[in-house]
C-alpha positions as CSV (number, residue, x, y, z in Angstrom):
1,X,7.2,-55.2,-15.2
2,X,7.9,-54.4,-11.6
3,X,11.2,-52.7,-10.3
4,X,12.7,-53.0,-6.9
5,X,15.7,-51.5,-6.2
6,X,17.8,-52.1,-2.8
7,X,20.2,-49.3,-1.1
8,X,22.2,-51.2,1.5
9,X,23.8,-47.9,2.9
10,X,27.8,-47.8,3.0
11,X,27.6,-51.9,2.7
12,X,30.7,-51.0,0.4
13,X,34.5,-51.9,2.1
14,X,37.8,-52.1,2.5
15,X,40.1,-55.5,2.9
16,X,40.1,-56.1,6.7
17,X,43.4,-57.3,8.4
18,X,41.1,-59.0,10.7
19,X,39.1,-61.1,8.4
20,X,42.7,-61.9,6.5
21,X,42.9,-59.2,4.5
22,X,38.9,-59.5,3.0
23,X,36.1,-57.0,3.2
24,X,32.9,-58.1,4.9
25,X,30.9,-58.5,1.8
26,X,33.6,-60.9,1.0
27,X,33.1,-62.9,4.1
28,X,29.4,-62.8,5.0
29,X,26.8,-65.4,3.5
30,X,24.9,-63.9,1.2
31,X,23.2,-66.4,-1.6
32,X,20.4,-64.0,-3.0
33,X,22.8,-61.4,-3.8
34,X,24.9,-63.6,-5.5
35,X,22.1,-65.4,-7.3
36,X,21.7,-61.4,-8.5
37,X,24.8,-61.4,-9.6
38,X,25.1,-65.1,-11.4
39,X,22.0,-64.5,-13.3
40,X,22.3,-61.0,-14.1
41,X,24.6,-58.4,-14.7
42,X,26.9,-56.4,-12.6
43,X,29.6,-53.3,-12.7
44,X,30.7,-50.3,-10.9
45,X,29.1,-47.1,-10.6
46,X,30.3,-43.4,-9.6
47,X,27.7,-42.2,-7.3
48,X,29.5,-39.3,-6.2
49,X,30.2,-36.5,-8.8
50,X,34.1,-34.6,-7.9
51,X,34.0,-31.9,-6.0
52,X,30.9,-32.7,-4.3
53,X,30.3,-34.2,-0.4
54,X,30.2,-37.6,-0.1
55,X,27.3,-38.7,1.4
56,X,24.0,-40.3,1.1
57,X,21.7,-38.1,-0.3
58,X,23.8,-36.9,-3.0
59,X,24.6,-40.4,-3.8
60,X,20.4,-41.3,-3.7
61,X,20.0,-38.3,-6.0
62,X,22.8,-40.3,-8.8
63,X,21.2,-43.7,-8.3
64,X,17.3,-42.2,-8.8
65,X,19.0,-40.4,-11.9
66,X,19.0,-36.7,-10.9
67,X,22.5,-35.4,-11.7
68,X,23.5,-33.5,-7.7
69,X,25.0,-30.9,-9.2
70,X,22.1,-29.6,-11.0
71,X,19.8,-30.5,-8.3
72,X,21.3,-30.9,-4.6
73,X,21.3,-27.9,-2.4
74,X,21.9,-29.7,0.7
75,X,20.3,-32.8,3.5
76,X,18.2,-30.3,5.6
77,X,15.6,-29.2,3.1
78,X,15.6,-32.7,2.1
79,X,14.9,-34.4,5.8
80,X,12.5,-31.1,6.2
81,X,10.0,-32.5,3.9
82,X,10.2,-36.1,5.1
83,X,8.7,-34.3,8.5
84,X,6.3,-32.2,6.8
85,X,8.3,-28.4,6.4
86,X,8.3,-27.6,3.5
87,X,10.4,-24.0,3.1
88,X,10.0,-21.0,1.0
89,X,12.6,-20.0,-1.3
90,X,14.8,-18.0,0.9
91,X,14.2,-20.0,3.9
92,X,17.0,-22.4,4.9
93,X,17.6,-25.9,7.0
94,X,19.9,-27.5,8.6
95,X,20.5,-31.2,9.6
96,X,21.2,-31.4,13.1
97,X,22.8,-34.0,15.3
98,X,22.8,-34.2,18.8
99,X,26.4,-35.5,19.8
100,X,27.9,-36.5,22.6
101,X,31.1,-34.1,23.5
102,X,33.7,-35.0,26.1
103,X,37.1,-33.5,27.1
104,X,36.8,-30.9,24.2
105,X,36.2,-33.7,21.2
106,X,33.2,-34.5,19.1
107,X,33.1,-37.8,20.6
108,X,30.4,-39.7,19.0
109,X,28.4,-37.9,16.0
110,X,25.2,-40.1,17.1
111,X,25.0,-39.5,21.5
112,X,25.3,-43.4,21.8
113,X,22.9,-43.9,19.0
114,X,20.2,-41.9,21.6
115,X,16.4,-43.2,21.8
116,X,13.8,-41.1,20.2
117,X,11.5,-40.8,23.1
118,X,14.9,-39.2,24.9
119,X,15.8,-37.0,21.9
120,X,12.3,-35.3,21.6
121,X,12.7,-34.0,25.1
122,X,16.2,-33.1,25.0
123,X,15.5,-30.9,21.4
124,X,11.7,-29.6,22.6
125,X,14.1,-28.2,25.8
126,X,16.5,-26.5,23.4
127,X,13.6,-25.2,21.4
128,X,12.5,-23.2,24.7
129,X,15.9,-22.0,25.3
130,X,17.3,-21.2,22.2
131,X,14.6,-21.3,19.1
132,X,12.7,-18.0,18.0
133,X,9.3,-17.8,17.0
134,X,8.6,-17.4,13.7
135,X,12.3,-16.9,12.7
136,X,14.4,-19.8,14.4
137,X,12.8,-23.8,15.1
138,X,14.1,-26.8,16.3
139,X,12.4,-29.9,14.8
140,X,12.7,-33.5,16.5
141,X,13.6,-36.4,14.3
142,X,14.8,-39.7,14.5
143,X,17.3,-40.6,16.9
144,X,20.1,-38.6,16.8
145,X,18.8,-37.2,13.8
146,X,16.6,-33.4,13.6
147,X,17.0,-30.5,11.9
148,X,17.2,-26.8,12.4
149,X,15.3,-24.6,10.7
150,X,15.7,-20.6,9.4
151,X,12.8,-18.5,8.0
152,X,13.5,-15.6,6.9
153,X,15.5,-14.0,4.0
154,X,18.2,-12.6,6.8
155,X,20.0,-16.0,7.3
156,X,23.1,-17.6,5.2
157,X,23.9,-20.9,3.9
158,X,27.2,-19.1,3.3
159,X,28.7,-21.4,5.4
160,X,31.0,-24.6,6.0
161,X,29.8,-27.1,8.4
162,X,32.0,-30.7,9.8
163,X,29.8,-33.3,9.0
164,X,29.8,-35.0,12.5
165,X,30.7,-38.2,11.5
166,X,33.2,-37.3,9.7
167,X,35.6,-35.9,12.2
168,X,34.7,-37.8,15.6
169,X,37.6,-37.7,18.1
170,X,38.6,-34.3,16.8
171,X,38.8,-31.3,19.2
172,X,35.3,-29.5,19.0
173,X,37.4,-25.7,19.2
174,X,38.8,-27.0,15.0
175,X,35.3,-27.9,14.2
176,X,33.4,-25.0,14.5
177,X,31.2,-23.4,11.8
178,X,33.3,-21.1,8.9
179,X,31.9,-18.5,7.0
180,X,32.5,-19.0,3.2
181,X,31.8,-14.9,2.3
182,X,31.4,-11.9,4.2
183,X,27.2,-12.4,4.3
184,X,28.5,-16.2,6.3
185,X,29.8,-14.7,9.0
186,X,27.1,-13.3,11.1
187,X,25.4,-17.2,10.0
188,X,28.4,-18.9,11.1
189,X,28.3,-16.4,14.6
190,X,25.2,-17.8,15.2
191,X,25.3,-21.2,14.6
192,X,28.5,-21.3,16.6
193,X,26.7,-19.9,19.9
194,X,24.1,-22.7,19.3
195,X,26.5,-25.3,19.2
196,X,27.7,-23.7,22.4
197,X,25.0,-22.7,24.2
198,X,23.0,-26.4,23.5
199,X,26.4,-28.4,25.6
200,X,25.4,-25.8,28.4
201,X,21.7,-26.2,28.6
202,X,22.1,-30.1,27.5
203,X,24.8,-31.0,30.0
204,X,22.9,-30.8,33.2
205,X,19.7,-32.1,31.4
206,X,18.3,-34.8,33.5
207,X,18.2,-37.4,31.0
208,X,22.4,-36.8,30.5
209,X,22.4,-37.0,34.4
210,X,20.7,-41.0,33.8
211,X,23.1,-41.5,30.8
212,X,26.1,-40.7,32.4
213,X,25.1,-42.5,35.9
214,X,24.2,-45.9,33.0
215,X,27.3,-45.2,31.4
216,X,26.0,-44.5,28.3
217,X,27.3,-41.4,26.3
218,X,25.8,-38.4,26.9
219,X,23.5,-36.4,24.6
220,X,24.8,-32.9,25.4
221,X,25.4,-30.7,22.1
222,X,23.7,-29.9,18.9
223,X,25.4,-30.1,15.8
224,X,24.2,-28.4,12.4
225,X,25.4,-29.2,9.2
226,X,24.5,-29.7,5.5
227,X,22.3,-26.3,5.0
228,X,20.3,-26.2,1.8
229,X,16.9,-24.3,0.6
230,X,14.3,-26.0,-0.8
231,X,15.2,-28.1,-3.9
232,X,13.2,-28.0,-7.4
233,X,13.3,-30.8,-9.7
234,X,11.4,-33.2,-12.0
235,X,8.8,-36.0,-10.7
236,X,10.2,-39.7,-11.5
237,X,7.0,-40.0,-13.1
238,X,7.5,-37.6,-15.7
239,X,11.1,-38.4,-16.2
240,X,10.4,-42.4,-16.5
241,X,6.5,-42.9,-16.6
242,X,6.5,-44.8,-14.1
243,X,4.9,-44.7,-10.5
244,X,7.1,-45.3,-7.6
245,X,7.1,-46.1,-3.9
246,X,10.1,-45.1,-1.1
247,X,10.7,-47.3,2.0
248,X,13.4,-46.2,4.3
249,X,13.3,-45.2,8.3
250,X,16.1,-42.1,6.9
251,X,14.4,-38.4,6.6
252,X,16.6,-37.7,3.8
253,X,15.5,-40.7,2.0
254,X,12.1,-39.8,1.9
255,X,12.8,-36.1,1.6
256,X,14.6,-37.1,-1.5
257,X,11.1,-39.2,-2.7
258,X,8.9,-36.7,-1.6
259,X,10.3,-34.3,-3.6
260,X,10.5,-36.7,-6.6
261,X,6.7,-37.2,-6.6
262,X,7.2,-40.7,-4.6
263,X,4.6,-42.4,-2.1
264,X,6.8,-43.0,1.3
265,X,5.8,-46.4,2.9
266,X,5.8,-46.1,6.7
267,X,7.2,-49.6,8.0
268,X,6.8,-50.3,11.4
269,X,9.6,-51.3,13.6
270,X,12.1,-49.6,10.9
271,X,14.0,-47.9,13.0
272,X,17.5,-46.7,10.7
273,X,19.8,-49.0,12.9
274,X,20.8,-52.5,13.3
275,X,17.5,-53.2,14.8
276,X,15.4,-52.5,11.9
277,X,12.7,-54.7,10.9
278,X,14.2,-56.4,7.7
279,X,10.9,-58.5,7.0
280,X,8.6,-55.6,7.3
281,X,9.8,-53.8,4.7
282,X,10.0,-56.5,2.3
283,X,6.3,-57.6,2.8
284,X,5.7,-53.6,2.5
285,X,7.6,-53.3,-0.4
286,X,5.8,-56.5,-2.0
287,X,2.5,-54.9,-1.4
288,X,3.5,-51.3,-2.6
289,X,3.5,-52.9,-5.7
290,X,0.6,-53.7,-6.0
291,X,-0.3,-50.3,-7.2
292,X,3.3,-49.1,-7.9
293,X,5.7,-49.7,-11.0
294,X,8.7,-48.9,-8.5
295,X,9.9,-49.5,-5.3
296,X,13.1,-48.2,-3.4
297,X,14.0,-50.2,-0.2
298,X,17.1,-48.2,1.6
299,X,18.5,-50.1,4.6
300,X,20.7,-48.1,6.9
301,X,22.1,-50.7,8.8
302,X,25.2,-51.3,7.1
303,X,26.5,-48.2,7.2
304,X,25.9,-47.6,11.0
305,X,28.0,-50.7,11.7
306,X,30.9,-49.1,9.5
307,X,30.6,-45.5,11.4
308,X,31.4,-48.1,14.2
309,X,34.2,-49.7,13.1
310,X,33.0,-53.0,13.6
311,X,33.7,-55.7,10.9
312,X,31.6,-58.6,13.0
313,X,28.7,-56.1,13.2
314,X,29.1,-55.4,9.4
315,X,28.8,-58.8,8.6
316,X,25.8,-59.5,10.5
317,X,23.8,-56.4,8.9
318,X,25.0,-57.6,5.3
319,X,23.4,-61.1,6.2
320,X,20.1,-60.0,7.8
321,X,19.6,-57.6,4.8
322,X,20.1,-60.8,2.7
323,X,18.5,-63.3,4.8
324,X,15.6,-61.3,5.9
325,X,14.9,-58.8,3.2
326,X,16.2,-60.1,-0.3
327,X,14.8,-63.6,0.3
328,X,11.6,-62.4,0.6
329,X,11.6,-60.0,-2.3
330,X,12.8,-62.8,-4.7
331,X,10.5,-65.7,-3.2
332,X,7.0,-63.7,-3.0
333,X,7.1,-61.6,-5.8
334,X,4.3,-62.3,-8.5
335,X,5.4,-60.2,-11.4
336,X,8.3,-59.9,-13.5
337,X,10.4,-58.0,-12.3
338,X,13.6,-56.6,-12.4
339,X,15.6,-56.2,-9.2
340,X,19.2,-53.8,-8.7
341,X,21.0,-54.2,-5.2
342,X,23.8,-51.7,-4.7
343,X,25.3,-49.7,-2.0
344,X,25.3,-45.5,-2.0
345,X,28.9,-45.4,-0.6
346,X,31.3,-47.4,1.0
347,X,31.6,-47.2,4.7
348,X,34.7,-48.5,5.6
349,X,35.5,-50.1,9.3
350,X,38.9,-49.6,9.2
351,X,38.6,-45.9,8.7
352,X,34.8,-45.0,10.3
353,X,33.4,-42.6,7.4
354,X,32.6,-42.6,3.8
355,X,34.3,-42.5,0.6
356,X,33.6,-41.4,-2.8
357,X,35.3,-45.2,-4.2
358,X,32.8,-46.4,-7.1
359,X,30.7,-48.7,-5.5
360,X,29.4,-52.7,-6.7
361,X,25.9,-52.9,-8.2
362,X,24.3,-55.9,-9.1
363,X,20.8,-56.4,-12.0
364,X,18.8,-59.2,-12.4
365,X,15.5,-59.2,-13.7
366,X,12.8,-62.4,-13.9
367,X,12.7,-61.5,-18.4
368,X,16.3,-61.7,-19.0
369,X,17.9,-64.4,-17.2
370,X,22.0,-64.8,-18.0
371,X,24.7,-66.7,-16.8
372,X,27.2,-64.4,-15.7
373,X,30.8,-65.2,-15.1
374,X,31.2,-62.9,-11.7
375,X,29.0,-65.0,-8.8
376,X,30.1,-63.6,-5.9
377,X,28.6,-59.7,-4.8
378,X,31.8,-58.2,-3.4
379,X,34.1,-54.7,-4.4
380,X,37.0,-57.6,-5.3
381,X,34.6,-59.9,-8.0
382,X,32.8,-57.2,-9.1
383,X,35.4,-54.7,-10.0
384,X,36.5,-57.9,-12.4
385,X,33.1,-56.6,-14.4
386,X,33.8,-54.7,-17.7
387,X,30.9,-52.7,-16.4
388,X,31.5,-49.3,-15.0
389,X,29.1,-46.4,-15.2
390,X,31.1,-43.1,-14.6
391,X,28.5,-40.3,-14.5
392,X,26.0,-41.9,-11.3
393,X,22.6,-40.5,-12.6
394,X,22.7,-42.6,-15.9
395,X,22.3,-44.9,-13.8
396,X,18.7,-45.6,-13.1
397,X,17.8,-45.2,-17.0
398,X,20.3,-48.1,-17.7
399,X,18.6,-50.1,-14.4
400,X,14.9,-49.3,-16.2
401,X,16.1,-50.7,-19.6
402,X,17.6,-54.0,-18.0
403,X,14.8,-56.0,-18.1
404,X,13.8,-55.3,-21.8
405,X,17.3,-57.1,-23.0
């Protein structure tokens, strides 16, 4: 038996005045989910545990069935290890956007969704003017994505950070980093004349200079959030017995395998956005299992049409994943197998960020065939599902056992 399992990233919704009062997974075309749905099982799942932030990687750690609070210390150790740092116990790191600040307000938490190849100059300059050697590092990512990075037993994690997408078009001066303890504050200091300091180095940066003369958002201030140390818990292998593969273009995706014991698949062209190469990671994720019980495809996409606000955008991600990516899996794949499409979160349009709402989850597997009542994948059909899994990490156990009726 071979199991895939599909993270389309904050595909989850709200009803959309626009599209008459439906979400977009009601109104996109999307036959392979629903034939997930009409021949298998489906329900509701609590990804999210209270109290805790609602994001991706602690919603990864409840679908891969690690419970976050016994195992999540935060997204920077995490996209840290997807780059090749891994930190000692009292070392800490942060993720760190590059923004695009105007007029005072955190005006878009991804610079205009900035270019790699323009990102790794603009963090290797902030590196020269504001990281320490041995002690304080600046790592470029993907995108608008790279992490900052403490050594040392002298810095905090005592702190509370904005994530940036959270709190775009807020004034910058209400954003800034808070101490949580007295042993915070000379963290949060710090942190707080980085944020600073990059918007003055950044700002007269040529490649802001070309951005701003394009009309394209500038990429002039650094933005750290999410601190954790390095995270210790079980291989999936020795949890599940079984051998598993990770495909995603996200560093905290693979952070989150890598630390798991999982292979990460590098596909090319996957790129984290609406431009990612749909095809390539299905064909990559057919031939990972080749020599792999377990494959987990995350796709991005959805979610950075939702952070957008754009419902027509949504739509089209939801189809391309479906179109591109699920038709594949279900057409070319050999084995039985038993396949779970879900989302981590909802991203909603009409309100730009996530939420901790269960989310829609869908089983089918090649052994175990039904002829379910619900054959539509959307929030509104599936929430009709008796089906509701409250605690998140019990999650993947009950996806495992699917196939074996």
């Amino acid at each position: 038996m071979k199991y895939v399992m599909v993270i389309a990233d904050g595909m989850g919704d709200y009803p959309v005045k626009d599209l008459g009062g439906k979400t977009p997974l009601q109104v996109a075309s999307h036959p392979n989910m629903d034939k997930i749905v009409s021949q298998g099982t489906c329900g509701t799942l609590n990804t999210i545990p209270n109290g805790m932030a609602v994001n991706t990687d602690v919603a990864a750690f409840s679908i891969l069935g690690y419970n976050p609070k016994k195992y999540y210390d935060g997204r920077g150790p995490l996209e840290a290890a997807s780059q090749g740092i891994f930190l000692d116990k009292v070392s800490i790191a942060f993720r760190c956007n590059i923004i695009s600040e105007k007029n005072g307000l955190l005006y878009d938490y991804s610079a205009g969704h900035i270019e790699t190849k323009d990102a790794e100059k603009l963090i290797a300059c902030i590196n020269r003017e504001l990281g320490v050697s041995g002690e304080i590092t600046f790592y470029p990512g993907v995108d608008y994505r790279h992490l900052l990075v403490f050594i040392g037993a002298d810095y905090s994690q005592e702190v509370k950070c904005f994530p940036p997408h959270d709190v775009v078009g807020k004034p910058i001066k209400e954003l800034m980093v808070i101490p949580l303890n007295k042993r915070g504050v000379r963290m949060a200091t710090l942190l707080n004349k980085i944020i600073l300091k990059s918007r003055d180095i950044l700002s007269n940066h040529p490649i802001n200079i070309e951005r701003i003369s394009n009309n394209q958002n500038p990429a002039n201030m650094l933005w750290p959030w999410s601190p954790g140390k390095a995270p210790t818990y079980p291989k999936l292998k020795d949890k599940y017995n079984i051998n598993g593969a990770v495909i995603s273009a996200v560093d905290v995706i693979k952070g989150i395998g890598i630390y798991a014991g999982l292979d990460i698949i590098e596909v090319p062209g996957a790129t984290g956005y609406i431009d990612t190469n749909y095809e390539g990671k299905a064909k990559y994720a057919l031939k990972s299992l080749e020599d792999h019980d377990f494959v987990l495809i995350h796709v991005e996409a959805p979610d950075e049409a939702g952070h957008m606000g754009d419902h027509t955008l949504k739509i089209k991600t939801i189809e391309d994943l479906d179109t591109r990516l699920l038709s594949i899996i279900l057409n070319d794949i050999k084995d039985d197998f038993t396949i779970a499409i879900l989302c981590d979160h909802l991203t909603p349009v009409t309100i730009k960020t996530h939420t901790s709402d269960p989310v829609p989850f869908a089983i089918y597997s090649s052994v175990n065939k039904k002829n379910n009542t619900i054959s539509h994948f959307d929030e509104i059909c599936i929430k009709q599902s008796p089906l509701h899994i409250k605690k998140g990490h019990r999650f993947f156990q009950f996806f495992l056992g699917y196939g074996k009726g």
